[in-house]
KOLPA-937273 format. One record per residue (C-alpha): residue in one letter; x, y, z; residue number from 1. Coordinates in steps of 0.02 Angstrom, whole numbers, always signed. Each point is the difference from the previous one (the first is absolute). Example, Ala and Ser with C-alpha at 12.3 -4.5 7.8 and 13.67 -1.06 7.14 Angstrom:
! residues 2
REC code      x      y      z pos
REC    A   +615   -225   +390   1
REC    S    +69   +172    -33   2
! end
This chain:
! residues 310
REC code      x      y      z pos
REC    X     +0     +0     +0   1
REC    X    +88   +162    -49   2
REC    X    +38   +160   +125   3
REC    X     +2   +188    -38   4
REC    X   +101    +67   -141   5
REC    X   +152    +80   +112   6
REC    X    +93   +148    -92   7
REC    X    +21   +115   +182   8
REC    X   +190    -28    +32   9
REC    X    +36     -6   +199  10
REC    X   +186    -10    +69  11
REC    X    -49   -112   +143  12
REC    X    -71   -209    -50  13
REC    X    -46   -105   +137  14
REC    X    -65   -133    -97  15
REC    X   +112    -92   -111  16
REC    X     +4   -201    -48  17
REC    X   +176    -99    -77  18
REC    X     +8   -156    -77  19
REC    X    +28    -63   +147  20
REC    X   -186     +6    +20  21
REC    X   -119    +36   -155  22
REC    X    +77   +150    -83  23
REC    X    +97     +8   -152  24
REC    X   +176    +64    +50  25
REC    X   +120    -72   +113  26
REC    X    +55   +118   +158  27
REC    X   +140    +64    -98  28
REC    X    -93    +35   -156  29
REC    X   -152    +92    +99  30
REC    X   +151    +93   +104  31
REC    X    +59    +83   -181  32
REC    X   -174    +34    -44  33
REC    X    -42    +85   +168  34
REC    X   +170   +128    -35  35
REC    X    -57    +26   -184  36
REC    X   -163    +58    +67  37
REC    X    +79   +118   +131  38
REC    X    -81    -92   +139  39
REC    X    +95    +59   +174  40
REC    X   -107   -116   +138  41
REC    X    -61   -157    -63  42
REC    X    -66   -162    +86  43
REC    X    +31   -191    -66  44
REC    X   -158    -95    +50  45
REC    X    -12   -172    -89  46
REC    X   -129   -133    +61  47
REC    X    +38    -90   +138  48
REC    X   +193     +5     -7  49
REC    X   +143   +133    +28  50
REC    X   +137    -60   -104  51
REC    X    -24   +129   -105  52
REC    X    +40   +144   +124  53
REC    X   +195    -17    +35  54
REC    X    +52    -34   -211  55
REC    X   -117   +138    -52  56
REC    X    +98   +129   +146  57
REC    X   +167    -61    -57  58
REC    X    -49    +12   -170  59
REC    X    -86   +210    +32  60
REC    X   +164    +41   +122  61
REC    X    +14   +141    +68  62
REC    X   -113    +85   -118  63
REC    X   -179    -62    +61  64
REC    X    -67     -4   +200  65
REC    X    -83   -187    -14  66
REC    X   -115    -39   +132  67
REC    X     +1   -209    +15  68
REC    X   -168    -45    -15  69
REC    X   -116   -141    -74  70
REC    X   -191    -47    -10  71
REC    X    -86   -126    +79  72
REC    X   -145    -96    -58  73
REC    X   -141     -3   +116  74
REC    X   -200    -45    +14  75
REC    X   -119   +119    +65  76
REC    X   -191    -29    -15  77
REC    X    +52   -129    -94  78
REC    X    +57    +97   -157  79
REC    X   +197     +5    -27  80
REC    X    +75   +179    +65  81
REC    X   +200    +49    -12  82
REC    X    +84    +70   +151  83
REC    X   +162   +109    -34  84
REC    X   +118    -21   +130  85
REC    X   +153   +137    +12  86
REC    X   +163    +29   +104  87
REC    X    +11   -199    +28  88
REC    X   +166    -90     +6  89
REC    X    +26   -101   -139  90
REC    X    +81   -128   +115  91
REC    X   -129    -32   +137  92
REC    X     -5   -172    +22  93
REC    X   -170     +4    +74  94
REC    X    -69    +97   -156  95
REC    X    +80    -91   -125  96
REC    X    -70   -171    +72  97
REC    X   -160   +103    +11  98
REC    X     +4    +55   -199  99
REC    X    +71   -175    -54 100
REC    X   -162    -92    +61 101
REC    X   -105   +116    -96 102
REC    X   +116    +12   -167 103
REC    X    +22   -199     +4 104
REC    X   -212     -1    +11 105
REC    X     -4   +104   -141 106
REC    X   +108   -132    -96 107
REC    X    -63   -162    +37 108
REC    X   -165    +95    -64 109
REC    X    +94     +9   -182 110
REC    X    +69   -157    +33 111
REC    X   -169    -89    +19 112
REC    X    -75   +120   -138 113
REC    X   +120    -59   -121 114
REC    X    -32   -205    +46 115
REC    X   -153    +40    -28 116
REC    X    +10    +64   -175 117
REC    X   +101   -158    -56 118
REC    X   -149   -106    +80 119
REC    X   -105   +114   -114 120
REC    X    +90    -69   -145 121
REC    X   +112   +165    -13 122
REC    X   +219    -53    +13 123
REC    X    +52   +159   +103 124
REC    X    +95    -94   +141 125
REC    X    +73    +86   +139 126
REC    X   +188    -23    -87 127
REC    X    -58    +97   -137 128
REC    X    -77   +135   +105 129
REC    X   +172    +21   +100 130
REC    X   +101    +10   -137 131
REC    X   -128   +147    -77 132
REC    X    -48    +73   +173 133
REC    X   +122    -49   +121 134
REC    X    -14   -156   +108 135
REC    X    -14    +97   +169 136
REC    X    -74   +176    -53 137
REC    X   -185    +23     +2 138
REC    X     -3   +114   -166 139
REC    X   -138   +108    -78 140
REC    X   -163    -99    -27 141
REC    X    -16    +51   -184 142
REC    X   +156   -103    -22 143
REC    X    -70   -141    +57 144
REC    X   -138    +17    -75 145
REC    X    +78    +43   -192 146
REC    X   +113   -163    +18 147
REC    X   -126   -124    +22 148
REC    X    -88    +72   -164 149
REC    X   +185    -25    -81 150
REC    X    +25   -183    +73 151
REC    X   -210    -29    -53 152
REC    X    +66    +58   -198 153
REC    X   -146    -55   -106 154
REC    X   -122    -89   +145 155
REC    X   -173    +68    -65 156
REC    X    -64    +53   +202 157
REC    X   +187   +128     +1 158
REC    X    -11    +53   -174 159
REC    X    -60   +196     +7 160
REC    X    +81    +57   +137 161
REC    X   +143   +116    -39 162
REC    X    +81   +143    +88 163
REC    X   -136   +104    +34 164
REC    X   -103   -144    +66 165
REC    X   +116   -103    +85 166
REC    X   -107    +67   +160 167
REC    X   -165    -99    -80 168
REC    X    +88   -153    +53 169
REC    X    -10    +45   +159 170
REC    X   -182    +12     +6 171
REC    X    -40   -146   -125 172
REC    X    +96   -132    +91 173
REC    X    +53    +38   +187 174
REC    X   -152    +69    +73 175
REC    X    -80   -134   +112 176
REC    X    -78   -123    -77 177
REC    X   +112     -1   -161 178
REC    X   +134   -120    -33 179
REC    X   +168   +108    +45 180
REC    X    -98    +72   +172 181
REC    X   +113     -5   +125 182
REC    X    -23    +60   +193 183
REC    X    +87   +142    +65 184
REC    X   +157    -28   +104 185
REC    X    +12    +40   +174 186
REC    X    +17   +174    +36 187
REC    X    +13    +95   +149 188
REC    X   -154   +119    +73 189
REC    X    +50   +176    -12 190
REC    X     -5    +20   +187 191
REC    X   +136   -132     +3 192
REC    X   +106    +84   -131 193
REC    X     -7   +156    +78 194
REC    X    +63    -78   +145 195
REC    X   +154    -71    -96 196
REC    X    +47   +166    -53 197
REC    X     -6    +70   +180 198
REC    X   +104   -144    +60 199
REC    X   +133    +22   -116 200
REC    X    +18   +184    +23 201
REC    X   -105    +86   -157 202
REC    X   -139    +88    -46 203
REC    X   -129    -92    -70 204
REC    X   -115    +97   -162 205
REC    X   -141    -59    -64 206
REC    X    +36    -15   -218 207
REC    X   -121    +70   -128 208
REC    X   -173    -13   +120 209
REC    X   -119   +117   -103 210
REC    X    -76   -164    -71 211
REC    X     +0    -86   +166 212
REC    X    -84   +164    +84 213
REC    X   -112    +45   -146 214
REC    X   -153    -71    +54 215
REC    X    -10    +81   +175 216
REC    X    -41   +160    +63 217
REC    X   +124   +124    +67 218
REC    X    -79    -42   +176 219
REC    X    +24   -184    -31 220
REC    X   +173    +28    -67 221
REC    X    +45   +106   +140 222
REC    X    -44   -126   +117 223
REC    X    +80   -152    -82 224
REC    X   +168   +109     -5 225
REC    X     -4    +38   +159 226
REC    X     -7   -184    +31 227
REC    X   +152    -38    -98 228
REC    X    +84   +137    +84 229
REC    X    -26    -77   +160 230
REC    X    +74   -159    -67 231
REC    X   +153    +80    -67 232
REC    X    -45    +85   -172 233
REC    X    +98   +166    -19 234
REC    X    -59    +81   -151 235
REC    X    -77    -46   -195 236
REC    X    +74    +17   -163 237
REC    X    -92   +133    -49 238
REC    X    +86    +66   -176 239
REC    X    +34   -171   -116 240
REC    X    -55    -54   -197 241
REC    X   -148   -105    +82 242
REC    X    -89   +172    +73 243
REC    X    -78   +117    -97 244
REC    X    +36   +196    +52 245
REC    X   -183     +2    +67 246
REC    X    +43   -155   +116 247
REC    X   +162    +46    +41 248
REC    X    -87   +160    +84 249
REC    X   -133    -83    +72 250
REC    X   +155   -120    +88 251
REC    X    +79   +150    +62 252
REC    X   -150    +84    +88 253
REC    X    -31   -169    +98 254
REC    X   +193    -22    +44 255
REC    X    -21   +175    +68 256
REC    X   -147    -42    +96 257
REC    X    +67   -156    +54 258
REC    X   +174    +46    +57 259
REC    X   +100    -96   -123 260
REC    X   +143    +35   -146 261
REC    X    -42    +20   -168 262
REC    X   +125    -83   -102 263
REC    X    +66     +3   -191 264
REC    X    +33   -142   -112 265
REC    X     -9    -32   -181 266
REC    X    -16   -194    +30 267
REC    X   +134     +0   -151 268
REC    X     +7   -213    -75 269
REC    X    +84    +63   -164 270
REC    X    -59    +76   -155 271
REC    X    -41   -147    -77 272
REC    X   -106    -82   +154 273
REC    X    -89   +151    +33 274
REC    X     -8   +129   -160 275
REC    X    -85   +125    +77 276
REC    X   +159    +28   +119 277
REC    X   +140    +27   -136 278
REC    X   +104    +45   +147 279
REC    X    +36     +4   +183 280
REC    X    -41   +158    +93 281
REC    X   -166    +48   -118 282
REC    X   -153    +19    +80 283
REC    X   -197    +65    -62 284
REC    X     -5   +152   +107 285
REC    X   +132   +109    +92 286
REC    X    +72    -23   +148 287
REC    X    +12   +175   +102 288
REC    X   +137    -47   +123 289
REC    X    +82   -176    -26 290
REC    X   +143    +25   +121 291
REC    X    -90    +47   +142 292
REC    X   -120   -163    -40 293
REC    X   +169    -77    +43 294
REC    X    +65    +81   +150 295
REC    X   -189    -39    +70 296
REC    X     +7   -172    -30 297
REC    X   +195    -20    +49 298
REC    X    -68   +100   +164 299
REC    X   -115   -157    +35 300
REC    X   +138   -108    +41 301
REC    X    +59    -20   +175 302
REC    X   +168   +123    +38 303
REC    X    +14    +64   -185 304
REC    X    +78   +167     -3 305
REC    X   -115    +86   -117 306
REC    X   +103    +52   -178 307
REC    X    +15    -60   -144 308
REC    X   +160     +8   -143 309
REC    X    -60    +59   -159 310
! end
């Protein structure tokens, strides 16, 4: 499902993936992308894994502040919701175990989906998607989801689905009920998540949550963040290519109302994952004063002296 067209440049991007999760570049390549987009304060936040953070920092130097970060899958209401955790160390133990359970869900999901397509008749085999994909890396969906209509080559029920419907297959086949329907992985309840940022020292954001919020009133938003807060939540991404400028605002008013940070983040996969952000650090709408968005949330961690290099 595609975002907001994002043309608004911003030096600050707290939401950036590697292919060390499901974005195109590796940490080095997004590192000389950030620099070529005179980006100052960025944030590496790949699903359910930091080993992105400490290449992508040696790779930016001296020349970008990198806040370590990632985002965690978790369940709320039942529907799927990302929480952005910043200012974690990469090398928690506790985290890391933490992340691993949820990333290695998240694979033995694909692992079963793609058994299941050669019990459908269909020879994608899990070699086949490691050597494409990457044995251990959950990557982007649509990749998944385009190889199996390679490997299916002229089977009548895959022919018709091409790049701009590689998505169909998703609702043809793996909703419940249909052959390649698989259950969701464990995940964690956002409560819990937020609690795994606290323990390991970070600030915990809730990613992209117009959708998630849209159906409630400002009352009934106001009380569910206030909630979260009380659980650990410190702020919502506010500014990103999934929020329109009229959502974005809206997000702002209630993080007023409710105490928390506003945050920025282009949610940047790669131009080629996500073509309506050709680069990191574009955004839908303005962004009146990024750095201060980061001193506030930096300011939300215990004994941080408030500052930040630009």
């Amino acid at each position: 499902m595609p975002g907001v067209a994002a043309t608004v440049a911003t030096p600050v991007d707290l939401h950036l993936h590697t292919r060390c999760s499901d974005g195109d570049e590796t940490p080095a390549g997004l590192a000389a992308r950030c620099l070529a987009a005179g980006l100052r304060i960025v944030a590496v936040t790949d699903h359910n894994t930091m080993a992105g953070v400490e290449p992508f920092a040696r790779a930016a130097g001296e020349a970008l502040t990198v806040l370590p970060g990632c985002e965690i899958t978790a369940t709320w209401r039942g529907e799927e919701v990302h929480c952005l955790a910043y200012l974690v160390d990469p090398a928690d133990p506790v985290l890391g175990e933490r992340l691993r359970r949820v990333h290695d869900g998240e694979l033995a999901w694909w692992r079963t989906w793609a058994r299941r397509a050669e019990e459908l008749g269909v020879p994608l085999g899990w070699a086949r998607v490691a050597a494409r994909l990457g044995g251990d890396r959950v990557a982007y969906v649509g990749d998944y989801l385009a190889l199996l209509a390679e490997v299916a080559g002229e089977d009548p029920r895959f022919r018709g689905y091409g790049p701009d419907t590689y998505w169909k297959i998703a609702e043809d086949w793996c909703r419940p009920g249909q052959p390649l329907h698989v259950p969701q992985p464990w995940r964690p309840h956002l409560t819990e998540a937020l609690r795994w940022v606290a323990d390991a020292g970070g600030v915990a954001v809730l990613a992209h949550p117009a959708a998630l919020l849209a159906s409630m009133s400002d009352a009934e938003c106001l009380g569910t963040l206030r909630e979260w807060a009380a659980a650990g939540l410190a702020g919502l991404e506010v500014w990103t290519s999934w929020h329109t400028p009229r959502e974005s605002a809206r997000l702002e008013r209630l993080c007023a109302a409710a105490g928390l940070t506003p945050t920025v983040g282009s949610d940047y996969h790669g131009p080629r994952v996500k073509r309506w952000v050709s680069a990191p650090g574009l955004l839908p709408a303005p962004v009146a004063e990024p750095y201060a968005l980061v001193d506030a949330l930096r300011g939300r961690r215990a004994g941080h002296v408030s500052g930040v290099r630009r």
